[in-house]
ROPARO-429133 format. One record per residue (C-alpha): residue in three letters; x, y, z. Coordinates in steps of 0.001 Angstrom, whole numbers, padded with zeros to 6 digits, always signed. Example, Ala and Ser with C-alpha at 12.3 -4.5 7.8 and 13.67 -1.06 7.14 Angstrom:
<nodes>
ALA+012300-004500+007800 SER+013670-001060+007140 
</nodes>
This chain:
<nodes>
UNK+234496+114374-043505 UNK+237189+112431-041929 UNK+238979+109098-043000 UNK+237019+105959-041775 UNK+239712+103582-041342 UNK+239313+099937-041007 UNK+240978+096845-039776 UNK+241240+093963-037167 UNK+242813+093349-033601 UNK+246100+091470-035099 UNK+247136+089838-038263 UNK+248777+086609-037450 UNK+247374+084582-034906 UNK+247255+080715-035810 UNK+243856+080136-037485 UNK+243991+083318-039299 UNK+247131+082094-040442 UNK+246300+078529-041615 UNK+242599+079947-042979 UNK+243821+080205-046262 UNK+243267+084222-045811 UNK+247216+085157-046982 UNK+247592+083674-050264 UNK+250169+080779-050817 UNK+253811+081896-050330 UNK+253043+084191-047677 UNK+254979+082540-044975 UNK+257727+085079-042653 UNK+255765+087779-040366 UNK+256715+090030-042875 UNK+255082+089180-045765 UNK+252149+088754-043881 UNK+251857+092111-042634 UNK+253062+093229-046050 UNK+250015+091617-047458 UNK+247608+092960-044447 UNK+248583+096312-045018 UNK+248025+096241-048662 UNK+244125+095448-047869 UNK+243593+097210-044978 UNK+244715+100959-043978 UNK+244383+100129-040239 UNK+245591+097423-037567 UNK+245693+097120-033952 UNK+248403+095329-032476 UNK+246958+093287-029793 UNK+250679+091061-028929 UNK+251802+093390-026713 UNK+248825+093281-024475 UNK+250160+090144-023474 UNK+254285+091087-023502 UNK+256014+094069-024766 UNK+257832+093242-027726 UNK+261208+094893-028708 UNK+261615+097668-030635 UNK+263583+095631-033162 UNK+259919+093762-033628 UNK+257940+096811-034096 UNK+260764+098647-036126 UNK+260380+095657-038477 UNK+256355+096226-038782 UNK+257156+100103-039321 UNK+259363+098551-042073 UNK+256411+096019-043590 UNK+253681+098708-043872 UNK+253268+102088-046395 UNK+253153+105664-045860 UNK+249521+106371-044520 UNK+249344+103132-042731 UNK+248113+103542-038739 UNK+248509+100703-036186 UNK+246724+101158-032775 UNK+248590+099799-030257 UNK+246930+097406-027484 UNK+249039+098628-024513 UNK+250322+095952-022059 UNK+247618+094662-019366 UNK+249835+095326-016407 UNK+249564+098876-017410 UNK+245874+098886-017094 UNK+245318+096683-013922 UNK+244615+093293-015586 UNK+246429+090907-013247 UNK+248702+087470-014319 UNK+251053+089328-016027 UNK+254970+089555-015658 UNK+255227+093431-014208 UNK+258394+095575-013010 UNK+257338+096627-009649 UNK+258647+100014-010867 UNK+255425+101628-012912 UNK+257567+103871-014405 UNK+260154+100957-015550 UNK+257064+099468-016931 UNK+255902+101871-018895 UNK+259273+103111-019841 UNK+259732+099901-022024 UNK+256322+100366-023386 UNK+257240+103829-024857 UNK+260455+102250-025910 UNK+258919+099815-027550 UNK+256489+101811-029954 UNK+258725+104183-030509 UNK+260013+102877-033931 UNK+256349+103651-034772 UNK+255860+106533-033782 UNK+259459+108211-035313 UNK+257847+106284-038815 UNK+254680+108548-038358 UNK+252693+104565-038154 UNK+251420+105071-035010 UNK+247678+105850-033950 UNK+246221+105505-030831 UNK+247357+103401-027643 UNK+244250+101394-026622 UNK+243953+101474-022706 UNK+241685+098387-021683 UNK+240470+098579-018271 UNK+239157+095459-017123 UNK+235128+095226-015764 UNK+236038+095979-012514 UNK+237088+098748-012853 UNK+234205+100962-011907 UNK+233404+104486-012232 UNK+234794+104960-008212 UNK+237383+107390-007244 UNK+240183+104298-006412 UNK+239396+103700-010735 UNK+238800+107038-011818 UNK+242849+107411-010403 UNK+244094+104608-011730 UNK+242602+105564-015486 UNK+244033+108873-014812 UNK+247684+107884-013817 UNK+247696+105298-016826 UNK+246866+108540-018951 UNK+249698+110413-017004 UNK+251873+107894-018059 UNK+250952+106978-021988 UNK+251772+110685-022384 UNK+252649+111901-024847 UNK+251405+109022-026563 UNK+247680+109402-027749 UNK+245260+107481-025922 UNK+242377+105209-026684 UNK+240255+104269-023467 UNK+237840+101547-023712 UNK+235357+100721-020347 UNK+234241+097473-019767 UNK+232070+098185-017403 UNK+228571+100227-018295 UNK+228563+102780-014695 UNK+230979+104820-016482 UNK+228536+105989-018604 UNK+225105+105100-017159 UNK+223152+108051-016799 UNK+223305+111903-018377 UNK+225683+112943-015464 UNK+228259+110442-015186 UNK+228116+110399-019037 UNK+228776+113958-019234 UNK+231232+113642-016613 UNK+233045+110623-018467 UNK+232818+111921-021909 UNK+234077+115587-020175 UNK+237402+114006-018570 UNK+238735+112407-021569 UNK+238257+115275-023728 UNK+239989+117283-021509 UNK+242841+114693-021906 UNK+242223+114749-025619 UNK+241715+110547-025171 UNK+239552+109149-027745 UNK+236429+107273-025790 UNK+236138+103617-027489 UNK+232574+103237-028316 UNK+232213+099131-028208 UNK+229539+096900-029728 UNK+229617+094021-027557 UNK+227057+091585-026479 UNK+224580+093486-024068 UNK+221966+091691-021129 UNK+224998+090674-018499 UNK+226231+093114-015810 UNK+227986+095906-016696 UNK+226945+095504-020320 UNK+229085+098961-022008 UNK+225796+100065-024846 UNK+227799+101042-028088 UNK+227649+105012-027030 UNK+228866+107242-030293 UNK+231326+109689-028922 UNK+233409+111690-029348 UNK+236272+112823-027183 UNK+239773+113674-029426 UNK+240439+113976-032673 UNK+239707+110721-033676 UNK+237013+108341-033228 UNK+237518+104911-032000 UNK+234841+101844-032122 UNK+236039+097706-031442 UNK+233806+095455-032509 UNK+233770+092304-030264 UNK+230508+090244-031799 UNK+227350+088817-029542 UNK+228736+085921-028381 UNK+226480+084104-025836 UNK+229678+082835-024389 UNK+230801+086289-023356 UNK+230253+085532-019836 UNK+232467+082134-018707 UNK+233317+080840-022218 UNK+236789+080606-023639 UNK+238668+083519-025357 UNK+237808+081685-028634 UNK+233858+081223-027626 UNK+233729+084514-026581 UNK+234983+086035-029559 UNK+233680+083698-031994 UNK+230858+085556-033938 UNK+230137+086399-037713 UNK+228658+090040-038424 UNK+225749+089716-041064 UNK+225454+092146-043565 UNK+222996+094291-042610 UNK+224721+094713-038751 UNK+227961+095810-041011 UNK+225439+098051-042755 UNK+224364+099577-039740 UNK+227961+100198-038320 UNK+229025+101738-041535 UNK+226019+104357-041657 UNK+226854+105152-037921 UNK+230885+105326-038659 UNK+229647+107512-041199 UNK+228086+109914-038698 UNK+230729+109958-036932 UNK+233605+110762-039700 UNK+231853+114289-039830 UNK+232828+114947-036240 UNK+236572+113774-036204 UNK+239613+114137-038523 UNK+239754+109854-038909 UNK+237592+106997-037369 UNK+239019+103490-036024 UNK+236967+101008-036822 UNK+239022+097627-035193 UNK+236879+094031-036080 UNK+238102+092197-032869 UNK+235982+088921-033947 UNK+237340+085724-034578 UNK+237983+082816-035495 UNK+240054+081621-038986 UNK+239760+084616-040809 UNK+236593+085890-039744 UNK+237497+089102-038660 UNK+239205+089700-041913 UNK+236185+088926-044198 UNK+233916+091183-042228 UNK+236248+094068-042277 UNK+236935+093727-045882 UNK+232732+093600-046239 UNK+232513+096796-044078 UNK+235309+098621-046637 UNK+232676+097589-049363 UNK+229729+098758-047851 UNK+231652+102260-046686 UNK+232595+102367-050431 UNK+230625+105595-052134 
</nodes>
């Protein structure tokens, strides 16, 4: 059985950080991920979606965290076609600082998986099926994470198959997503797996996924017995791969954290 590894997208965004979640005293970045890492074996660092940072930055969170711990990196969103970010017109120059930027992870042996998010339009046509493969081309040899947000990529047996068959061949984990399901290219939570390790986000059922606010459409609180049922099926799929991702990407004030820490409990023999 593989290691089932969980954690949340990011560790100090504002209302986790005035929740009351890090106890008193925990003030620098430091100590906060310090703290993090001592609860959790897993985080994904969702700040450089939005800019890379420097290496200095992620040198100091190699610095913060343990031997054993893994942090998934959120790759920046000009690299996977979301628009309204600052972007060398060079790809290559682009992705150049990316790799320069994680590489203080990597060289610490922290480093997971690079999450590629391609945004809902990108569809499973030939213009997107290049542009996933030349972001793959380019995280090399970084290992990949891709999530879909858009359900043609694996609607039906043989564009599943197909799917599913490309990223293994590119030994890129396929992210399965639980994510609120009735709107246009809905992605089902599809247990796969495509690499070595298994990677599942869990974004809530917000019924402000469609139009509502980053907050609104994150904003959700996992009962029990849904935790229950992700654990059994994490489970399932720790007997496939060598370690599973499991990434609470719910918010706000903390939220994320207490579910996580209830899934650990529930995965607990």
């Amino acid at each position: 059985m593989g290691a089932i590894l969980v954690g949340t997208a990011g560790w100090a965004d504002r209302e986790l950080t005035a929740s009351g979640w890090y106890p008193p005293g925990t003030r620098t970045p430091a100590q906060r991920l310090a703290h993090y890492a001592s609860r959790f074996g897993l985080v994904e660092a969702d700040s450089p979606y939005y800019a890379v940072p420097a290496p200095a930055t992620v040198q100091r969170w190699a610095d913060s965290t343990p031997e054993g711990f893994v942090m998934d990196v959120k790759a920046f969103a000009a690299l996977t076609g979301h628009p309204g970010r600052v972007e060398p017109r060079d790809p290559e120059v682009a992705w150049g600082r990316f790799h320069e930027a994680v590489e203080p992870l990597r060289a610490r042996g922290r480093l997971g998986r690079v999450l590629l998010q391609f945004p809902p339009w990108y569809t499973a046509a030939p213009r997107w099926e290049q542009r996933v493969s030349d972001a793959l081309d380019r995280c090399r040899p970084l290992p990949a994470a891709v999530e879909f947000r858009h359900s043609s990529w694996v609607d039906g047996p043989e564009r599943r198959a197909r799917t599913l068959g490309y990223l293994r061949s590119r030994d890129a984990a396929y992210v399965c997503v639980d994510m609120p399901q009735g709107h246009r290219g809905a992605v089902p939570p599809l247990l796969a797996v495509t690499s070595s390790t298994a990677v599942v986000r869990l974004h809530g059922h917000s019924r402000a996924w469609v139009g509502g606010s980053k907050e609104d459409r994150f904003r959700y609180s996992y009962s029990e017995r849904e935790l229950a049922h992700w654990a059994k099926q994490l489970t399932l799929l720790s007997g496939q791969v060598k370690q599973v991702h499991a990434v609470l990407n719910t918010c706000c004030a903390g939220e994320a954290q207490r579910a996580a820490e209830l899934l650990q409990t529930l995965l607990s023999p």
